[in-house]
N, C-alpha and C positions, 0 to 999 in steps of 0.2 A: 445373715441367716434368715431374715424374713422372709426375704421375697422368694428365696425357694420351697419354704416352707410353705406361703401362700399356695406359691403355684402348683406344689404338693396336695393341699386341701381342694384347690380347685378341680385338681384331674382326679380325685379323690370321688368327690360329692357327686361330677358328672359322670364317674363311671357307676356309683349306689344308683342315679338317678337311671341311669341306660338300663340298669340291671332289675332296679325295680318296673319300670315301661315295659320293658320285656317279658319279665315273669307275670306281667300282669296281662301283660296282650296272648299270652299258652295258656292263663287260667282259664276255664269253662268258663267259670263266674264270677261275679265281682259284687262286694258286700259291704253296704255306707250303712257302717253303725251310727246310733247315738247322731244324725241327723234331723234339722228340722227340714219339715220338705213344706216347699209351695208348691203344689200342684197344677193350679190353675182354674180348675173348676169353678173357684169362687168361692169356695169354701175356706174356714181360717185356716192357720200355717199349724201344723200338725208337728210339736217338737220330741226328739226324742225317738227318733221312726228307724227302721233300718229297711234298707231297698237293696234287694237282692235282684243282677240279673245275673240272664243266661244266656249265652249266644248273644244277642243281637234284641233281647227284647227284658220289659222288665216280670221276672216271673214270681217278684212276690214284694209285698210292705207289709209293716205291722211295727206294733210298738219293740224297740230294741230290747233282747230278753227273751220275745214270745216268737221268733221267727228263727227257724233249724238254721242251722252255718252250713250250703252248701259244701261236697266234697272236693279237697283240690280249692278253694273259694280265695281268691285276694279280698283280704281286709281293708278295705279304710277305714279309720276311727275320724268322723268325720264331727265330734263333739264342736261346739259353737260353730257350725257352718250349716249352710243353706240351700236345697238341690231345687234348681227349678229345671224345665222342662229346654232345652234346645232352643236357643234364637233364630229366628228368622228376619233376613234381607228382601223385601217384598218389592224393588225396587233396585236393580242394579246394572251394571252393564261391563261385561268382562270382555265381550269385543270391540275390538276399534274400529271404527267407522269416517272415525275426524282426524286420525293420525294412522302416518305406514307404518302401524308395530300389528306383530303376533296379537290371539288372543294373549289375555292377561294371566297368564297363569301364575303368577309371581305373588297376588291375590289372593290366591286357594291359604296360604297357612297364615294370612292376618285377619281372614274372617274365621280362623277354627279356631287360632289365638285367644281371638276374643267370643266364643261361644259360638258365633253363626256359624247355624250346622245345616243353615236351609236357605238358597236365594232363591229367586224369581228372577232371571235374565231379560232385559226388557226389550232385545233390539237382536233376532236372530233370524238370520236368513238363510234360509232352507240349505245352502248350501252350506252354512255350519253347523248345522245338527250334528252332522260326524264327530265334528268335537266334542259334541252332550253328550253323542251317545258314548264316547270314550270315557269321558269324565264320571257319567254315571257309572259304569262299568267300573274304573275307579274305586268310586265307593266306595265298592261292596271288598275286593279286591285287594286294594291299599287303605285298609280300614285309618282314618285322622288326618287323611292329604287333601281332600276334596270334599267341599258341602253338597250337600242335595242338591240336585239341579230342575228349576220350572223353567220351562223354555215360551218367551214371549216373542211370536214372528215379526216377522219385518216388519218396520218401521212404513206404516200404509198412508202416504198422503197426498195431496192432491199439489195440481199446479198452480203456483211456484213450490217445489218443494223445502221446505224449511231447513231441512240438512243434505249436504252433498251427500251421495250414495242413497238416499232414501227410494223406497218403490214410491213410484206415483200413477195416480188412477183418475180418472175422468168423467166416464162415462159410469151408469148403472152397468152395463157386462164388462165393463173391465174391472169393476168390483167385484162385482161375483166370482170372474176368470181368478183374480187373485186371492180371493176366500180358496177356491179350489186349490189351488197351485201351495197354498199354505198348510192345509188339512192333511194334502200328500205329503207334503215335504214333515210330517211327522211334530208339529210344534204344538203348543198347551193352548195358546190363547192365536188371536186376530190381536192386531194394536191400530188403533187408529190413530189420526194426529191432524195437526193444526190445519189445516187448507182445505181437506176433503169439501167437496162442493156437497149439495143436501144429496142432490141424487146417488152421488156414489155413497153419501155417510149411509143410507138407509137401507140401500142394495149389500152393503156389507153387513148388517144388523139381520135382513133379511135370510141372507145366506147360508152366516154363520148359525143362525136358529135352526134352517133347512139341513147345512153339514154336522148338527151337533156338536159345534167349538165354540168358546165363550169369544166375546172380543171385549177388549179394554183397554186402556190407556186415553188420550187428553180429548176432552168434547172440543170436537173442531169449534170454530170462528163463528160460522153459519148455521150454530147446529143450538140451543138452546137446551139448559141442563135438565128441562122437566122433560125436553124432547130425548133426549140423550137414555133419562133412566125407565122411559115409557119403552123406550126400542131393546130396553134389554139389556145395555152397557153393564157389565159386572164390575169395573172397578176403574173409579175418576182418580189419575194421577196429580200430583204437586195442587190439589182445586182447582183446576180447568174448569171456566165455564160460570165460574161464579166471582175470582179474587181481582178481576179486573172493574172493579168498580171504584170510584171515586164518590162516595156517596155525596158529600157536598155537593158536585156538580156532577153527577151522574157520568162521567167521563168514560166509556163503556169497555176501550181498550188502550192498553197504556202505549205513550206516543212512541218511547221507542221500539214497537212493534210494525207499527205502521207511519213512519215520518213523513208519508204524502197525507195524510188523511186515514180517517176511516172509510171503507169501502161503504157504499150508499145501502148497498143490500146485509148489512151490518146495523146500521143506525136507523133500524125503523121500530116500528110501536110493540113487538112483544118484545125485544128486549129492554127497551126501556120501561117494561112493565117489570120485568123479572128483576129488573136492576132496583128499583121500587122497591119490591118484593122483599127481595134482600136486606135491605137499609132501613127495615123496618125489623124489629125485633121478635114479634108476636107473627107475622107472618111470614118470615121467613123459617119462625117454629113448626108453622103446622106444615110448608114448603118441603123443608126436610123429614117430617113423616112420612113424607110424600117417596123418599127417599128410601129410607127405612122401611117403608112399607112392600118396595120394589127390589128389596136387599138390593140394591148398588152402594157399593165400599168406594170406602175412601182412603186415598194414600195419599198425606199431604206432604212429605220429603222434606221435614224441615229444615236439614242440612243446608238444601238449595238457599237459603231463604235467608238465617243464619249468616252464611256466607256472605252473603247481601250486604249485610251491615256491619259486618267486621271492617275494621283496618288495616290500610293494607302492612302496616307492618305485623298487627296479630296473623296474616294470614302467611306472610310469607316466614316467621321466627316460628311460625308452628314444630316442633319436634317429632312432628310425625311423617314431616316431609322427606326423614331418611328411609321414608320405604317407601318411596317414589320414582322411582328412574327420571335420570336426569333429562331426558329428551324430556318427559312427560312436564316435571318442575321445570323446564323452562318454557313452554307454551303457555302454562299458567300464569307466569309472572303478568300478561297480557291484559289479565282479570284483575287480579290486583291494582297495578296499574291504573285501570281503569275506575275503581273504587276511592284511588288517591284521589284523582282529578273531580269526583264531581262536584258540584256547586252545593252551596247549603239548602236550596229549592233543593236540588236530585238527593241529596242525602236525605230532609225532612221524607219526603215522597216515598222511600225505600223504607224508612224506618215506620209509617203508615203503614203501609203494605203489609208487612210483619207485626204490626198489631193487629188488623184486619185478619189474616190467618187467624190469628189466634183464637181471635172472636167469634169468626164464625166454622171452627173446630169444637169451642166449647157449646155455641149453638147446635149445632149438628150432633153433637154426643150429648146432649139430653135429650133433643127428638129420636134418640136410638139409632141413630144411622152408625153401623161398624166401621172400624177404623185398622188398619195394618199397619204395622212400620216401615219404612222404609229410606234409601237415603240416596240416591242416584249415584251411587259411585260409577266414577270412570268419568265425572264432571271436576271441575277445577276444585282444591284443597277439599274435598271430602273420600273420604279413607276406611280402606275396606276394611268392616269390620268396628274398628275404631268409630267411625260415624254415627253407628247404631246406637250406641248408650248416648250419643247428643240429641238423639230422636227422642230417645224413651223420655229425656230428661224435659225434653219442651213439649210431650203430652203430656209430664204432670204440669207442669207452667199452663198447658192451654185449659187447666182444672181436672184434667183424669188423676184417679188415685193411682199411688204405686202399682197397687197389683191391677189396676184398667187397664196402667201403659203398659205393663209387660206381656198381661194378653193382647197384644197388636203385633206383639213379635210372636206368641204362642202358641197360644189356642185356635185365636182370632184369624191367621195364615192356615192352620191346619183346617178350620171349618171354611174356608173359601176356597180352599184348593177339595175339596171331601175328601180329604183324609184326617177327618175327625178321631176314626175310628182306631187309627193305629199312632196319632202322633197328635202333639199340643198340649197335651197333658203328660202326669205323672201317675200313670196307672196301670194295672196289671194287665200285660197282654200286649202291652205299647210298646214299639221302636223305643229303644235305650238311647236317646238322644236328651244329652242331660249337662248343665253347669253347675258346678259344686263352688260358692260364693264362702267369701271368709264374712262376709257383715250381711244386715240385713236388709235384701232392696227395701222393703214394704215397710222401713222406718227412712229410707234416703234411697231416692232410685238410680242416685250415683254411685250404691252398691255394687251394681251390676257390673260394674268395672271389675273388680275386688276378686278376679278369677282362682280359682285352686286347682282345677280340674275340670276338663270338658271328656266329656262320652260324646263319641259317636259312635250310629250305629252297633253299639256295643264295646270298641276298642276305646279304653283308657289311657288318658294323656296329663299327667300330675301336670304341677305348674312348670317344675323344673323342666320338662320337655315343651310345653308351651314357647318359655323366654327362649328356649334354644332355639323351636322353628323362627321367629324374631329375627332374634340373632341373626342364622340363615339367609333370611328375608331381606334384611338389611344388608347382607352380605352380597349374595345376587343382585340385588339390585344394584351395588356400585358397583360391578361388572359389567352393568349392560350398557 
């Protein structure tokens, strides 16, 4: 008599939970009593609050008590839990470029899962916009299937290109030509990357200033980081431009980058000055004012990094590899692999490196230089969605407080993208993009995991539909 009785309770709780999603996604409004809310601003955690939205935006707070109970209004009693503001992915890649699969759509319900209700696409070529602009359409549309979409254009680099399919440029007009050709084709930013020669890096800085479109992503090779935030760069991925130093030996680029050597026009006197620079404490402080002072952000991706020094068995036993498609976990294994075999030299070297980040993250976050989260998914074992709370959790490791790291997913994305004004915070008048936490991040930023409910856009998703899209997730994926 158990196990039908289980399975009774089971089809039970999933049909209240269908039932409650539903009636909650027809109410006008939706109403977190007895909440404490972090908002974000900076300001302390305000316990005891109720937040009222309406549609799609939040149209009222106040302490629980003093605020009317919209009509028609779904309740939450949201007592010992904690609403902060929507996560953002500033740093991601949902198409493939290095493998023949589809975009990644399989993706969209393990970043809603886990909060991210906002990415930044890093790698989109004009001719996939169609799919942005589907997705974003989406949205609005299929309110809890799909997070916001920033579209970052094509991958712009010079010869040799660094990844197969990359656009590559040469010349100063064929910089410009492909600034143009990007502007039209409808995308948020220019991306730059590792090869570009100087001429084209600064024809494209040029341009983009001329076509009014930001450009960002990695300070090429040839391009020096004080040159890089003088030209206007909005935003340095994984620290480009600065983390390949070796400060003992000033070693300028790491050798498996370049196994013939360093290129000659590489190894001359201003970078060996910056690398200097660096490896000195106090001048590398007033370096990154320099920073700060030119707002260029920083995405240092430390999943990438992370990954680095795992083993390969922690990487491959991971348990979140079942939302992985199998084509996918078996090109990875490659990575892995490759982390078993290196030498106690190549491991010390890697495990430097990632202290090095650290260090000069918490440099740079006192000199005030802004920082975003982000985690390159669509690279080996880092997991959409899932990844993000490993981010927050090594900005507080790199010295940011709880609520500093969380502004990197918050605030901090919404004030670099200018949409301050509707999103990043918890305030009236704002996009209803919201995670409802059973603990507290700002006493353990491993909180954030501790999901009960994500808002998008307005549409509420209790926990119990969360694990279902999961579920889902998990499910589709061993089908493909």
């Amino acid at each position: 008599m158990r196990k039908p009785l289980a399975i009774f309770l089971i089809i039970l709780v999933h049909g209240l939970t269908l039932a409650q999603t539903e009636r909650a996604r027809k109410s006008p409004s939706l109403m977190f009593n007895h909440v404490t809310v972090i908002d974000m601003t900076g300001g302390p955690s305000k316990p005891d609050m109720t937040v009222v939205v309406v549609g799609n935006r939040i149209a009222a707070i106040g302490k629980t008590g003093k605020i009317r109970e919209p009509r028609n209004a779904f309740v939450i009693d949201a007592k010992g839990k904690y609403l902060i503001p929507g996560l953002w992915d500033m740093h991601v890649h949902v198409f493939h470029y290095r493998l023949p699969l589809p975009p990644d759509e399989y993706k969209f319900p393990l970043f809603i899962a886990n909060g991210v209700t906002g990415v930044r696409e890093m790698w989109t070529k004009p001719d996939k916009m169609d799919y942005v602009k589907l997705w974003r359409k989406q949205f609005y549309e299929q309110p809890g299937t799909v997070p916001r979409f920033v579209a970052v254009g094509t991958l712009v680099d010079g010869p040799p290109v660094t990844w197969k399919n990359s656009d590559s440029v040469s010349t100063a007009d064929e910089a410009r030509l492909m600034v143009d050709k990007l502007k039209a084709g409808g995308v948020d930013f220019v991306k730059v990357y590792n090869n570009l020669s100087r001429e084209a890096y600064f024809a494209i800085a040029d341009e983009a200033k001329k076509q009014h479109i930001p450009f960002a992503g990695h300070v090429p090779f040839r391009i020096l980081l004080r040159e890089a935030t003088n030209a206007g760069q909005q935003s340095v991925e994984h620290l480009t431009g600065i983390l390949k130093q070796d400060c003992p030996t000033l070693d300028l680029i790491a050798k498996k980058e370049f196994p013939n050597g360093v290129p000659k026009d590489l190894a001359d006197r201003p970078f060996i000055e910056q690398a200097m620079e660096l490896c000195d404490e106090k001048r590398a402080f007033a370096f990154f004012q320099e920073l700060a002072k030119n707002d260029t952000w920083e995405v240092p991706t430390f999943p990438v990094r992370t990954r680095e020094v795992a083993t390969a068995n922690s990487l491959e036993e991971d348990t979140r590899l079942k939302y992985i498609p199998a084509e996918e976990r078996d090109s990875w294994k490659k990575f892995s692999s490759r982390n078993n075999s290196r030498t106690p030299d190549q491991t010390s070297a890697v495990q430097r490196e990632m202290q090095r980040a650290l260090e000069l993250v918490k440099w740079m976050h006192r000199a005030g230089v802004e920082f975003m989260a982000g985690t390159d998914v669509g690279n080996e074992y880092i997991y959409p969605g899932f990844s993000l709370h490993d981010d927050l959790a090594m900005f507080v490791k790199a010295g940011f407080t709880p609520l500093e790291a969380l502004q990197t997913a918050t605030r901090n994305p919404a004030k670099f993208l200018g949409m301050l004004d509707s999103l990043g915070t918890i305030e009236e008048g704002k996009f209803a993009d919201l995670v409802l936490l059973e603990a507290n991040p700002l006493e353990d930023i491993r909180n954030t995991r501790r999901i009960n409910a994500v808002v998008v856009n307005g549409s509420y998703l209790p926990k119990a539909t969360l694990q279902k899209m999961l579920t889902e997730a998990e499910l589709n994926v061993s089908k493909r």
